[in-house]
C-alpha positions in Angstrom: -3.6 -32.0 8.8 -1.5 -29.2 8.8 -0.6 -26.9 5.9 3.3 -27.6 6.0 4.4 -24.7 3.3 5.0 -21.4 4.1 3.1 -17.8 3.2 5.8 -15.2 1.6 4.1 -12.2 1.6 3.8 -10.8 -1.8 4.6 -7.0 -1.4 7.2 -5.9 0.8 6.6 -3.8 3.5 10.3 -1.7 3.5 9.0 -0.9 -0.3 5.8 0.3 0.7 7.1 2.7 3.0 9.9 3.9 0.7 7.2 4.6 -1.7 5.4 6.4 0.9 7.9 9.1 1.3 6.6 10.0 -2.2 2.9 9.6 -1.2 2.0 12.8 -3.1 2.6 10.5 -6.2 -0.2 7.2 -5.2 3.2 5.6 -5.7 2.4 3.4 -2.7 -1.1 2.7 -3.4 -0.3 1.5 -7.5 2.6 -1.1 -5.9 -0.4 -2.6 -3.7 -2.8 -2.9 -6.6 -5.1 0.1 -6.1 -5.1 1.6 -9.2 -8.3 4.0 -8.6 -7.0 5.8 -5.4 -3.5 5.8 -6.9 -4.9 7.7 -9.8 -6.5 10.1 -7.8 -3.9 10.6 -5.0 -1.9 11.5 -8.7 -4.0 14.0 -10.1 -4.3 15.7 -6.2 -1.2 15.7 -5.0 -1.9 13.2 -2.3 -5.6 14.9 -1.4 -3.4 18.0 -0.9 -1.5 15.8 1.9 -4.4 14.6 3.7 -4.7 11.2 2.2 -0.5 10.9 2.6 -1.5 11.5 6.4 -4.3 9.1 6.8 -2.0 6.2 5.0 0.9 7.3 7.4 -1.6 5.6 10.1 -3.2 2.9 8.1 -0.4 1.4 5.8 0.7 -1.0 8.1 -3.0 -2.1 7.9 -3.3 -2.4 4.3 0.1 -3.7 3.5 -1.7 -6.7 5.6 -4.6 -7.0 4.2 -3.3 -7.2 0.6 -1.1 -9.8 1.5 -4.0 -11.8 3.0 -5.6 -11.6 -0.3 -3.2 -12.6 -2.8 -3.6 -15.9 -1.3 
């Protein structure tokens, strides 16, 4: 039988974005539970900008993937 009840993703997309903008922060990466990398994208300035770069490709990706695992 069919699982009737809906998924609501738990961390929003448009937020994860926003905090994006502010990458050089880890901003992004503390709102989806990633603490570590958040830490050091802190302390680095983003990996000097690299990592704000790579996550302008892959946050789509990982916004995903942490809302397939708060289930």
């Amino acid at each position: 039988m069919a699982n009737l009840t809906q998924r609501g993703d738990t961390h929003s997309k448009a937020l994860g974005y926003a905090l994006w903008i502010f990458g050089f922060t880890g901003s992004h990466r503390f709102y989806y539970g990633k603490s570590v990398t958040g830490t050091i994208r802190f302390f680095t300035l983003g990996l000097l900008g690299l990592g704000c770069l790579y996550d302008c490709w892959t946050l789509n990706h990982q916004i995903t993937v942490t809302n397939r695992s708060r289930d």
